[in-house]
C-alpha positions in Angstrom: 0.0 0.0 0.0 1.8 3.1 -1.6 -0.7 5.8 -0.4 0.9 8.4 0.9 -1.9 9.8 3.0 -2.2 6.7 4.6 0.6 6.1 8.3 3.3 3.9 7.0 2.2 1.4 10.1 -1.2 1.0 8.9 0.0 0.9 5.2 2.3 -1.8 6.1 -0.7 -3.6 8.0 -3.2 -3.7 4.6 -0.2 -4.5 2.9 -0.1 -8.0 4.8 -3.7 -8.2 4.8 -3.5 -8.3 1.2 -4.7 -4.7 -0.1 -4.1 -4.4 -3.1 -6.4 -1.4 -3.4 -9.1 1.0 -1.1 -12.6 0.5 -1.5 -14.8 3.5 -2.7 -16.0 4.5 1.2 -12.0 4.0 1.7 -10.7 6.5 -0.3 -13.5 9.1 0.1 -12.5 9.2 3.7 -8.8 10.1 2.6 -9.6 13.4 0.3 -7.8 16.0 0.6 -10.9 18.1 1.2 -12.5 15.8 4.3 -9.4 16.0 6.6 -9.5 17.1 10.1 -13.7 17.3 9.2 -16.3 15.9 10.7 -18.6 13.5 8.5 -21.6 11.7 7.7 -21.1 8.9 5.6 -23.2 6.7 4.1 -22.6 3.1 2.8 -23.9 -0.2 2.5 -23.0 -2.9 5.3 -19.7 -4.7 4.1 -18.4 -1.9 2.1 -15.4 -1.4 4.3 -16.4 0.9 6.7 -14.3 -0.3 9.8 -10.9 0.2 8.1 -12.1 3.4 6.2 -13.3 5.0 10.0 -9.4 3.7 11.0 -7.9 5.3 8.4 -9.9 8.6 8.8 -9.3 8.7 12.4 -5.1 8.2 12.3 -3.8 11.8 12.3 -5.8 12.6 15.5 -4.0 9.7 17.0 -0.6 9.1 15.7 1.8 12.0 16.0 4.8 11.6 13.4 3.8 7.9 12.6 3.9 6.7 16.5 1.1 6.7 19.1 1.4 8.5 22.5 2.1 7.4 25.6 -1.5 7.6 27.2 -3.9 7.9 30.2 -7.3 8.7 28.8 -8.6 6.8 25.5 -8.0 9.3 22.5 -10.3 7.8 20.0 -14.0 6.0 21.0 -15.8 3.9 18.7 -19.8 3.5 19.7 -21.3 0.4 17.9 -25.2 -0.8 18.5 -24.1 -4.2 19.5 -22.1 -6.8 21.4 -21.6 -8.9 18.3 -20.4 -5.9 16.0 -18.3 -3.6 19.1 -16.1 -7.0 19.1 -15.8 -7.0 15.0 -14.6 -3.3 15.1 -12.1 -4.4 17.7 -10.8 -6.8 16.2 -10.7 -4.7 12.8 -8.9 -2.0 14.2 -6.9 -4.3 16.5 -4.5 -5.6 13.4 -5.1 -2.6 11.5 -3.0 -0.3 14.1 -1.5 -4.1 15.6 1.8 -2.8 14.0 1.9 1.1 15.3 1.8 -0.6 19.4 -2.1 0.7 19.8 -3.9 -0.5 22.7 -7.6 -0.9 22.0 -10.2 -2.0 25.6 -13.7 -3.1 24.9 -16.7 -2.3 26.8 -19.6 -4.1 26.1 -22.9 -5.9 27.3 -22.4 -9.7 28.8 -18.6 -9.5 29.7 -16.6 -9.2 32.8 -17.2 -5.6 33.8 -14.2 -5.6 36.2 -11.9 -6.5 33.4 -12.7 -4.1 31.4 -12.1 -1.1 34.1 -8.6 -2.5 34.9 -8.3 -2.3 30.5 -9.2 1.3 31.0 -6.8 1.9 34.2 -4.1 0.6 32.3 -4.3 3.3 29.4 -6.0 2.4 25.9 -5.3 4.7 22.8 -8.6 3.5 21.2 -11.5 2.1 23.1 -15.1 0.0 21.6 -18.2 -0.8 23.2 -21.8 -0.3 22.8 -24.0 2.7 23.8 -25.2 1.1 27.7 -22.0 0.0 28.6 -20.1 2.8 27.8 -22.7 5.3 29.8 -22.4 2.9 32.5 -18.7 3.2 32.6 -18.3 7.2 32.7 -21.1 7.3 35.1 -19.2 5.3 37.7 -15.9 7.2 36.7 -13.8 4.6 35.1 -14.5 5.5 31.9 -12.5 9.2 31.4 -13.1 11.4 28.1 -11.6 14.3 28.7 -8.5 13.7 26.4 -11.0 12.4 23.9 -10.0 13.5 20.2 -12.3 12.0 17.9 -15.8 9.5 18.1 -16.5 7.4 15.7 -20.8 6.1 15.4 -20.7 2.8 13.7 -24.3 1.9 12.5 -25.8 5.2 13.9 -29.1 4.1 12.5 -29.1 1.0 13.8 -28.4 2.3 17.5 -31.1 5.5 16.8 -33.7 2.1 15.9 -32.6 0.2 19.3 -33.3 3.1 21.1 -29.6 4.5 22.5 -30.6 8.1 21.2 -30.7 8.7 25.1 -27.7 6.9 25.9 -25.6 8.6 22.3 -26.5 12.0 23.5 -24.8 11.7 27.1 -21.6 10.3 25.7 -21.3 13.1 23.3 -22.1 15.3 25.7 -19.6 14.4 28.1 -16.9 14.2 25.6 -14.9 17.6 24.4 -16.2 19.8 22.3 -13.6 20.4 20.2 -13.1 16.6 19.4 -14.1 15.4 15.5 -17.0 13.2 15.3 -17.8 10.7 12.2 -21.2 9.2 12.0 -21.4 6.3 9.3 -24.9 4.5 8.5 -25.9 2.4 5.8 -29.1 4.8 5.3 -29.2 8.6 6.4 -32.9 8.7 7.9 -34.3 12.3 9.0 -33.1 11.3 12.8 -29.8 10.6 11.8 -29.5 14.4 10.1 -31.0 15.8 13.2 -28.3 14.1 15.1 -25.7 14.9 12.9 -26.7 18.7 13.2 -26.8 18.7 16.9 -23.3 16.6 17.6 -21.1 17.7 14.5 -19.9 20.8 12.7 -19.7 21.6 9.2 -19.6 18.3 8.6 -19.2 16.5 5.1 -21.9 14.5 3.3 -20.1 11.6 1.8 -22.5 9.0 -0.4 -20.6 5.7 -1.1 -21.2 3.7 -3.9 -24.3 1.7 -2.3 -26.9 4.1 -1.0 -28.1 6.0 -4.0 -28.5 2.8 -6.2 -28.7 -0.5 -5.8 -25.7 -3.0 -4.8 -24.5 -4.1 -7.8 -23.6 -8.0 -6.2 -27.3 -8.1 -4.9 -29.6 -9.7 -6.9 -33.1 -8.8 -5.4 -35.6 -11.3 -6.3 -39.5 -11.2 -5.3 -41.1 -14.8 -5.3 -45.1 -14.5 -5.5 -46.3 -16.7 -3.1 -50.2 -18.3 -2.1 -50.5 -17.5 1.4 -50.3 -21.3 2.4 -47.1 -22.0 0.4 -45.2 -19.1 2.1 -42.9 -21.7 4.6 -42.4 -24.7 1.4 -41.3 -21.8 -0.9 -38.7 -20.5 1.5 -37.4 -24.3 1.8 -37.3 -24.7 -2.0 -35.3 -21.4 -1.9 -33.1 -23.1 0.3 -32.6 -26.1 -2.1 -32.6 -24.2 -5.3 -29.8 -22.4 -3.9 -28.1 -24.6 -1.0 -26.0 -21.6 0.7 -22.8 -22.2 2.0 -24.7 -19.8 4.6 -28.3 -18.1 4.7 -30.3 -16.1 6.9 -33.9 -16.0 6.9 -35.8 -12.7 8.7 -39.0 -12.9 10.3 -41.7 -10.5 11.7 -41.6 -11.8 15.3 -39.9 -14.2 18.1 -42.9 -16.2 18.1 -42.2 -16.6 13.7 -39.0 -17.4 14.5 -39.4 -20.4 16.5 -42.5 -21.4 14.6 -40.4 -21.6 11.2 -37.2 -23.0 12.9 -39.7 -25.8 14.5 -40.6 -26.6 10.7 -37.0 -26.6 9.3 -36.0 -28.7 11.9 -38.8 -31.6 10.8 -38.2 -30.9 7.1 -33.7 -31.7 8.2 -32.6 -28.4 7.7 -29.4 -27.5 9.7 -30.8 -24.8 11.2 -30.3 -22.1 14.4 -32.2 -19.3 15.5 -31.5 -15.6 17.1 -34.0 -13.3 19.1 -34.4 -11.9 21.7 -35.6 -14.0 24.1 -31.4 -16.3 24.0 -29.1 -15.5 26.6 -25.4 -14.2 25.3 -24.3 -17.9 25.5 -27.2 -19.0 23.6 -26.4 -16.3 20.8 -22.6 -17.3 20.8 -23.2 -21.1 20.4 -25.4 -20.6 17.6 -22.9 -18.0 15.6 -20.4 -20.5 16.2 -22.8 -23.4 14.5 -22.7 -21.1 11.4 -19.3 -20.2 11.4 -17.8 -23.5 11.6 -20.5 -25.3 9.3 -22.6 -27.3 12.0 -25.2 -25.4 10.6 -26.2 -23.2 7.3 -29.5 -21.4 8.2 -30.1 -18.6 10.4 -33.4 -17.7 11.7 -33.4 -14.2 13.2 -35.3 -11.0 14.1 -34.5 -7.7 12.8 -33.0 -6.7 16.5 -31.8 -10.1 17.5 -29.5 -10.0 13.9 -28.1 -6.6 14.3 -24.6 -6.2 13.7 -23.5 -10.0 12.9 -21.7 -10.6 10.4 -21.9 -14.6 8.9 -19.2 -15.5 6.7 -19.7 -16.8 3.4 -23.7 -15.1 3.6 -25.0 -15.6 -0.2 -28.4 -15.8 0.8 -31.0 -13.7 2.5 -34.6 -14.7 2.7 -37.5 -12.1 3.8 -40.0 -14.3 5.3 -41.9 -11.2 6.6 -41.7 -8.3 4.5 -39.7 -5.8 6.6 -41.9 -2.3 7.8 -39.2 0.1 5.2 -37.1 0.5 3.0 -34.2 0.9 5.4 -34.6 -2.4 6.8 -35.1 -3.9 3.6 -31.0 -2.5 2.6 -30.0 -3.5 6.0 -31.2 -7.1 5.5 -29.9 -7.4 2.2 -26.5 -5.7 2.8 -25.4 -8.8 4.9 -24.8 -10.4 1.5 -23.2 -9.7 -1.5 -20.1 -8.2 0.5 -16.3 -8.2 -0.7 -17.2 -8.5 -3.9 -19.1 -11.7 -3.9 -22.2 -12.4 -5.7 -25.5 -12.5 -3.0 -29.4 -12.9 -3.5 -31.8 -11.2 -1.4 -35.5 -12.9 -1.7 -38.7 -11.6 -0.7 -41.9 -13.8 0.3 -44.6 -12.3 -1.4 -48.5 -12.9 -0.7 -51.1 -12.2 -3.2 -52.3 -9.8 -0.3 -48.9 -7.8 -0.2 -47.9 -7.1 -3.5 -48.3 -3.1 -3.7 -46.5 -3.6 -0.3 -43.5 -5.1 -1.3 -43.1 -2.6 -4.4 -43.1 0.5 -2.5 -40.4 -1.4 -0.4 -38.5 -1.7 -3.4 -39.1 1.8 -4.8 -38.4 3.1 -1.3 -35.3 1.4 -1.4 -34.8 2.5 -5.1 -33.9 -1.5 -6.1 -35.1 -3.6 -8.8 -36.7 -6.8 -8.5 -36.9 -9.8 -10.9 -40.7 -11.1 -10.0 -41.7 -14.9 -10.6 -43.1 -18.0 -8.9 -41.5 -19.5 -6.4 -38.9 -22.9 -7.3 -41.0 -25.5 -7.9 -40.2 -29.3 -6.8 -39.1 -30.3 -10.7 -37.2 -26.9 -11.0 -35.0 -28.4 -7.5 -34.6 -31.7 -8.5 -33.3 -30.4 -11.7 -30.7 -28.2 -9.9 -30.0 -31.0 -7.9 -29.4 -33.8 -10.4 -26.9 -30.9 -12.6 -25.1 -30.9 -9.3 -24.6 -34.5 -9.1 -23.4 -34.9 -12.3 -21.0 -31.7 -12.0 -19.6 -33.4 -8.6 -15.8 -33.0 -8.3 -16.0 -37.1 -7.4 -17.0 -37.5 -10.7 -14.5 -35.1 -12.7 -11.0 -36.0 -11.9 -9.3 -38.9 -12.3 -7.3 -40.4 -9.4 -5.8 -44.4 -8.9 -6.0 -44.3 -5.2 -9.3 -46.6 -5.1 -8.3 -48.0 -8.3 -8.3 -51.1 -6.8 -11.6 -51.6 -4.3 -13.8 -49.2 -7.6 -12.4 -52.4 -10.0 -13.7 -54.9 -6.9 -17.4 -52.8 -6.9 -17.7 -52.9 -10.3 -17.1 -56.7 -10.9 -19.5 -57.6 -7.9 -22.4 -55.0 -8.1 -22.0 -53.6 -12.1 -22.4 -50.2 -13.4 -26.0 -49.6 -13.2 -26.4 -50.8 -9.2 -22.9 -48.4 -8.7 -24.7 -45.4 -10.3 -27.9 -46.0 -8.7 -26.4 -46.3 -5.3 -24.7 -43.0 -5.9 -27.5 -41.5 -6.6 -29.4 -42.5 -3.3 -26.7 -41.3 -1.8 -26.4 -38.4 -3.1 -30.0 -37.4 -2.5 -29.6 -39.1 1.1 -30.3 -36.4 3.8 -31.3 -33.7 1.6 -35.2 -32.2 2.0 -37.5 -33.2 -0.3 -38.5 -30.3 -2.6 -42.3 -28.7 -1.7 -44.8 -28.8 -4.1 -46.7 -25.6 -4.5 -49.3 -24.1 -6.1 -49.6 -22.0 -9.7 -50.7 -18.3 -8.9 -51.8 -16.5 -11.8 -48.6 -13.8 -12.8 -49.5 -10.8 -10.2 -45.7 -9.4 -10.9 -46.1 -5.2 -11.7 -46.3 -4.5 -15.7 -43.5 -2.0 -16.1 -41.2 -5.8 -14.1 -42.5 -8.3 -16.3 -39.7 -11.5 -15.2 -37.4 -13.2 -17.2 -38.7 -17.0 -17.4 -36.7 -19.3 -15.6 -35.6 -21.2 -18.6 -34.0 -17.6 -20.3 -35.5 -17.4 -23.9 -39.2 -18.0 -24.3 -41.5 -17.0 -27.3 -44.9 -15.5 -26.8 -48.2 -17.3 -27.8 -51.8 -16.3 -28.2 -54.9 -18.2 -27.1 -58.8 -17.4 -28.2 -60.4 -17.4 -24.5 -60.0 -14.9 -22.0 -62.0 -13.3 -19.1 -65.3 -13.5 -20.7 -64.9 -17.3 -21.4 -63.9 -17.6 -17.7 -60.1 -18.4 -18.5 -58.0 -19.0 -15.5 -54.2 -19.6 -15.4 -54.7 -22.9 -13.4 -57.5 -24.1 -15.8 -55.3 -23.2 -18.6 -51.9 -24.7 -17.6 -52.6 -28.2 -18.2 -54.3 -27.8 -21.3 -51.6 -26.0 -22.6 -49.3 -28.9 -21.3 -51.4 -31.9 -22.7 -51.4 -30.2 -25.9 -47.9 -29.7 -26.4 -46.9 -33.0 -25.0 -44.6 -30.5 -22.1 -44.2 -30.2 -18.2 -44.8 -26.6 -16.7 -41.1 -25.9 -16.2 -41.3 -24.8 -20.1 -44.1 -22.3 -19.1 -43.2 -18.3 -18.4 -46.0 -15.9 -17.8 -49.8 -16.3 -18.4 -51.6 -13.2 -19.3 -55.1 -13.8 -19.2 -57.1 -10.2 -20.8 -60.4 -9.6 -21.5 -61.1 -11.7 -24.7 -57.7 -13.7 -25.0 -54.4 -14.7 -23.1 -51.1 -14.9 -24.1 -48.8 -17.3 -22.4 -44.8 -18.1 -22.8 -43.1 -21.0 -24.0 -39.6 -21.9 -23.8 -37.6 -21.6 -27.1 -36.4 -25.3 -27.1 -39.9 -26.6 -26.7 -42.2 -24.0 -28.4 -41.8 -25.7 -31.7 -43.9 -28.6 -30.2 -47.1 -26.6 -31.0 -46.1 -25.8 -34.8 -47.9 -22.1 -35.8 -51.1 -22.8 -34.6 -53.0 -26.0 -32.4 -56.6 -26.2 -30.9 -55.8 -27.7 -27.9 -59.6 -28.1 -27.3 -63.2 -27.2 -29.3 -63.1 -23.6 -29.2 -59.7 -23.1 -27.6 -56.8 -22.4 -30.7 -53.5 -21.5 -29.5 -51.4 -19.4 -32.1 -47.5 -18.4 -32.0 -46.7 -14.4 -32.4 -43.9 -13.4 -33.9 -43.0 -11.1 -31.3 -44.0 -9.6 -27.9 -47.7 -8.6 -27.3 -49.2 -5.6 -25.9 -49.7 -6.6 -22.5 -51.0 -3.2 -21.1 -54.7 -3.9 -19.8 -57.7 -2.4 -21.6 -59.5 0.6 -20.0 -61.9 -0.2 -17.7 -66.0 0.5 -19.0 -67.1 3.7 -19.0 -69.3 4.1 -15.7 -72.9 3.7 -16.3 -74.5 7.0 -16.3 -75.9 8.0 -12.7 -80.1 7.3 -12.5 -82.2 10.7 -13.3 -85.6 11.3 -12.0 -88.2 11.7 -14.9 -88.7 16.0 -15.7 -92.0 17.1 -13.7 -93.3 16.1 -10.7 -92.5 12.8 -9.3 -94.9 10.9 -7.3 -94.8 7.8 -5.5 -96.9 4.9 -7.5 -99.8 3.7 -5.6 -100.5 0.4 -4.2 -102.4 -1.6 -7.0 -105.5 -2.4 -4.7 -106.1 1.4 -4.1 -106.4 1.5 -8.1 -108.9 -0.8 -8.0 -106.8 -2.8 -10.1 -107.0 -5.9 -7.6 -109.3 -5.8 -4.4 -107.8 -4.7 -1.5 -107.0 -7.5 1.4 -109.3 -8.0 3.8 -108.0 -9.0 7.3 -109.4 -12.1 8.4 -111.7 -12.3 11.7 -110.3 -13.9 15.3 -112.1 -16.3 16.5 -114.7 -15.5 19.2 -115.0 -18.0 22.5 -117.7 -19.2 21.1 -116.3 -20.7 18.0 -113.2 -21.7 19.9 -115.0 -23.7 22.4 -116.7 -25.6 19.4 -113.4 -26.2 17.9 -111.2 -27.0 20.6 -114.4 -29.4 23.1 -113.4 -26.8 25.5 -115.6 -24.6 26.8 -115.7 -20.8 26.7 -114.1 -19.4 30.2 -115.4 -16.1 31.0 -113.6 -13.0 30.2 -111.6 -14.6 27.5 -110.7 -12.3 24.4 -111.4 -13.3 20.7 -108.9 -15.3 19.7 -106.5 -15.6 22.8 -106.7 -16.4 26.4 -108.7 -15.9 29.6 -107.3 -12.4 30.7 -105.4 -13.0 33.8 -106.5 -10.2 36.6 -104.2 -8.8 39.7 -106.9 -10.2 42.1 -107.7 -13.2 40.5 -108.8 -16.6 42.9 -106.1 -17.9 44.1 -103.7 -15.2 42.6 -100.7 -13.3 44.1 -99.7 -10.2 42.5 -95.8 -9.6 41.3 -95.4 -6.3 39.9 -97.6 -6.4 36.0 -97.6 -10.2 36.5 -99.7 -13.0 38.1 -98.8 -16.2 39.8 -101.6 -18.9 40.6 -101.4 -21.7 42.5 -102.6 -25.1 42.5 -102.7 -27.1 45.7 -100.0 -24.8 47.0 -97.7 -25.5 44.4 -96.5 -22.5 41.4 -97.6 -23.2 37.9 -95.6 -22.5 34.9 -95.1 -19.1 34.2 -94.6 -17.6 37.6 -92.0 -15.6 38.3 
């Protein structure tokens, strides 16, 4: 490393790292214009920020290439968790390993006792997270009064976990004078509010990452039938089988819930939230980072600030509530210039809601159906057959492969191999066929790349349906639905794609049915919808005056109703064999009175008795 605004110590330590060259956050931190400045910078997770806040920070704490002899930290680094405060450690640990700099830690879960006698011996550059540290200057042991520069790692991230409280009385207690950097991966309106209270003058700088979208991400939005959202997330998980994934959901109770039904499916799965102890968290990190396991199941807070190595895979389960989330989640992948895929679960019921996320976020999406079971196996068998087993060519088993093949043949060898190969690996999902509900101006590329548009002669008014369609459409051409893109269904005809390699199986035209022709275009259709009718014009009441028609009886049209008589006592004594008691009405009962024989009188009703005993009725 041959910069020469860069300390020769911390030149020679990239060097041995193997830098051949700054990232783009890097270098903007070493311009000629942004020394000695405060700054807020904003880059995507991964983008190198922890070496580009060491570099910035170096001529506040190296005087002629050497550190000082010191009592008081000169530099503080504030980072929103345990997990992440111990990454930037470490970072800056061989970073400024060769200039002699002695960097404490002060962080949630660990020894608190060690980490004052850390401090009583003198550190030039001291870590923690926002509780800790306020803990430690309120009992005295942490002392910023020498305190040259602060660095806010994540500052969103801590303004999200609520430390506002806890950021302001560090600040505050530090010197005024000192230089202050804030990096976040988005600049929310909290963060500039921040930044105007606790910096001065201090430089916008936009890293490649925040203004467009990460050019190793590829976002991808699966749509989804609400009762295939958990088997689409474990054919995700095959399709891709990720050296290391990590799945988000809404809630702790989600979490558990989906890791529950990994765990039956034989996923090697862990989860993080926030109701694991420190150990708890640490044991599963370690699962991950040593292979035990390949999935993570997390919460948005229990997640914050790890960093899995190897990530290519990030999975949105639940739809996160912004766009800011949405970068955070996808920002774990895709980092150091590898290749990542952020996916988002997408319900018939959330579509507009997940492309405001992604407009928010200013991304783009590729939109599609979800992997189906033939699309895995597919992806499985190619992996098989591309197995390094397979490709060289070694004589160390010469002798016992010889010995299998004499005594079980080719075909049992190959077979076995292939059970074995399968052996332990889910079982791909099958799911169901939604009708294409991806956004016009993002119609998907079909999974199969090259596909050529075709025209059928029933639409909405026939009562087409995508589903009803599909297997007609495959009967006819003698093909499985893997060689099937998007189906358009319109008002008075669809149009549905077919990959190039099999389209040629339905000729120009075909009637796959009476009534039902299918018919190849020669290129792409009009897939804009028709305008809707034009509203039926609003009811008006006839010129002059209006007048409420009459009841046909009072036109003497038909003769009116007549109500029909109640029986008197009489006539119900000759039907019933009972006879007429007095004082009964026409047509009902005897009329029970307050001072009736026998009677005892309870506010408007009447009780009698019967040899001492209460009929029914009384109350």
């Amino acid at each position: 490393m041959t910069d020469n605004m860069i300390a020769a110590p911390l030149a020679a330590a990239l060097a041995a790292k193997g830098y051949a060259s700054l990232t783009s956050v890097q270098q903007a931190v070493l311009e000629t214009d942004a020394a000695g400045r405060d700054m807020l910078v904003s880059a995507q997770t991964g983008s190198g920020k922890t070496v580009a806040f060491g570099l910035a920070i170096a001529p506040q704490l190296m005087d002629d290439d050497m550190l000082p002899d010191v009592v008081a930290p000169l530099a503080l680094a504030i980072a929103p968790t345990r997990e992440l405060a111990l990454q930037v450690a470490a970072e800056l640990g061989w970073l400024y390993g060769q200039a002699g700099a002695r960097i404490a830690t002060c962080v949630g879960g660990m020894d608190y006792r060690g980490e004052r006698r850390a401090l009583e011996r003198g550190a030039h550059i001291v870590v923690g997270t926002p509780g800790r540290l306020r803990d430690h200057i309120e009992r005295g042991s942490l002392d910023l009064s020498a305190l040259r520069v602060a660095v806010l790692d994540e500052a969103d991230e801590m303004l999200d976990l609520g430390f506002r409280e806890d950021l302001e009385f560090i600040l505050e207690s530090a010197p005024a004078d000192r230089r202050t950097l804030m990096f976040s991966a988005t600049v929310p309106p909290a963060i500039e509010h921040l930044a105007g209270t606790f910096q001065r003058d201090a430089m916008r700088i936009m890293a490649q990452g925040e203004s467009r979208q990460h050019g190793d991400i590829e976002y991808r939005a699966f749509n989804v039938a609400a009762r295939d959202r958990e088997p689409a997330i474990f054919n995700i998980l095959r399709l891709h089988e990720a050296r290391t994934a990590i799945i988000f959901c809404k809630t702790r109770a989600n979490v558990n819930h989906l890791l529950a039904r990994m765990g039956n499916r034989g996923f090697k799965a862990v989860a993080l939230s926030g109701e694991l102890s420190q150990q708890e968290r640490t044991h599963a990190l370690q699962a991950l980072r040593d292979g035990r396991a390949s999935v993570c199941v997390a919460t948005d807070v229990a997640a914050r600030g790890i960093d899995l190595p190897g990530l290519e895979l990030v999975i949105h389960a639940d739809l996160p509530t912004n766009s800011e989330t949405l970068l955070h989640r996808s920002g774990r992948t895709g980092r150091a210039g590898a290749k990542g895929v952020s996916a988002l679960i997408v319900m018939p019921s959330e579509v507009r809601k997940a492309q405001m996320l992604l407009k928010r976020a200013k991304v783009e999406a590729d939109w599609g159906p979800a992997p189906s079971a033939d699309e895995v196996s597919a992806r499985d068998d190619t992996r098989m057959l591309d197995h390094p087993a397979l490709q060289g060519d070694s004589d160390d088993d010469a002798d016992l492969a010889r010995q299998m093949l004499e005594r079980f043949g080719p075909d049992r060898l190959a077979q076995a191999f292939i059970r074995l190969w399968r052996e332990g690996r889910p079982a791909p999902e099958e799911l169901t066929v939604l009708q294409d509900r991806a956004p016009t101006a993002a119609r998907e590329r079909p999974p199969f790349g090259e596909a050529v548009w075709f025209q059928l002669s029933v639409g909405h008014t026939a009562r087409a349906e995508a589903r009803w369609l599909l297997p007609k459409i495959c009967d006819g051409g003698g093909i499985n639905r893997d060689a099937i893109g998007a189906i358009r269904v319109r008002q008075d005809e669809t149009f549905v794609q077919i990959a190039v390699a099999q389209a040629g199986k339905f000729g120009k035209a075909m009637e796959l049915e009476p009534g039902l022709t299918m018919r190849r275009l020669d290129g792409e259709p009009d897939l804009e919808r028709a305008p809707r009718p034009a509203e039926r014009p609003a009811h008006r009441k006839p010129e002059g005056e209006w007048k409420k028609p009459s009841r046909p009886e009072a036109s003497g049209e038909v003769p009116a109703r007549t109500k029909k008589p109640r029986w008197t006592p009489e006539e119900r004594s000759t039907r019933t064999g009972k006879p007429a008691q007095e004082g009964a009405k026409p047509g009902g009962f005897r009329a029970k009175t307050a001072r009736s024989e026998g009677g005892k009188e309870r506010g408007k009703f009447t009780a009698h008795r019967k040899g001492g005993k209460p009929v029914k009725g009384e109350r």
